[in-house]
N, C-alpha and C positions, 0 to 999 in steps of 0.2 A: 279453459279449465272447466272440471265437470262441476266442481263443486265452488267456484268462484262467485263471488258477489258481488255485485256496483254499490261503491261507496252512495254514489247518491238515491240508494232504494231506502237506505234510513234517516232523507232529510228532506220528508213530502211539504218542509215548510222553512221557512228561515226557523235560523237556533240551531242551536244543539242541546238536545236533552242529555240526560245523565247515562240514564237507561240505554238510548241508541248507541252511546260510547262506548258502553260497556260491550251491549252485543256486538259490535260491530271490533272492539280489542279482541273478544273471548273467539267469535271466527278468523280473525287474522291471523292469531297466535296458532289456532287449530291447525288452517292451514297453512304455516309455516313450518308446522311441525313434520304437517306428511311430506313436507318436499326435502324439508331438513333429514328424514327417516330415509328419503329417496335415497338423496347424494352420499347421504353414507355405506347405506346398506351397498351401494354401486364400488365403493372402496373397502367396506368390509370383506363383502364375496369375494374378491380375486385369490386369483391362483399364481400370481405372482410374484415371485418371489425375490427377483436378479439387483434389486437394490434395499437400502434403509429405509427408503419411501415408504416400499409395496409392503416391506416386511411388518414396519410398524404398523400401517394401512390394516393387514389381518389381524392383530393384536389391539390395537384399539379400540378404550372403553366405548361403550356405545347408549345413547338415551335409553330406559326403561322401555319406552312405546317401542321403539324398533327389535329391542328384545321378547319381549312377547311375542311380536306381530312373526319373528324368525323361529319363536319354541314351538306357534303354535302352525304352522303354513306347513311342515313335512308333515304331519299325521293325517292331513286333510287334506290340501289343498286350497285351503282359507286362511284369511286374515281378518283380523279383527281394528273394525276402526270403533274407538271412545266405546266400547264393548256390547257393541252391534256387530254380528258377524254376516261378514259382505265373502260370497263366493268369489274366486278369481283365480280359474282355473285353467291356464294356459296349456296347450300341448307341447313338449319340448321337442318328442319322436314319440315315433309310432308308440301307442300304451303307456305311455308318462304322464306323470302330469308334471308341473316345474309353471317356472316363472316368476 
């Protein structure tokens, strides 16, 4: 992963501080989030329909972050992580953007 971390880059010594727990919770959760934002947003988008699954699937409440990150990705073509805006502009066909 791109943005992944080795647990042991914040333990250059026996112990555990307070501080490196924290850091090291407040990135986990981070990234938990964006993969959490992944798998949903991958069941939120369908276009299918043919059972209760898929139907609830498009109707289903969804986290805050993935709601933003969805209002704000058609006008541009970006996404916003912890509100830093990162381009990621995929081509779907010829003159689209998507992704």
């Amino acid at each position: 992963m791109k943005y992944s971390f080795p647990i042991i880059s914040f333990f250059p010594h026996a112990g555990f501080d307070a501080a490196d727990i924290a850091e090291y919770n407040a990135k986990t959760h981070w990234e938990y989030g964006r993969i959490r934002d992944f798998l949903v947003l991958h069941y939120k988008a369908t276009a299918r329909d043919d059972s209760e699954f898929w139907s609830y699937c498009r109707t289903m409440p969804i986290p805050d972050s993935l709601r933003q990150k969805m209002e704000f990705f058609p006008s541009n073509g970006r996404i916003q992580h912890d509100g830093l805006q990162h381009t990621h502009m995929v081509t779907t066909a010829p003159g689209r953007r998507g992704g």
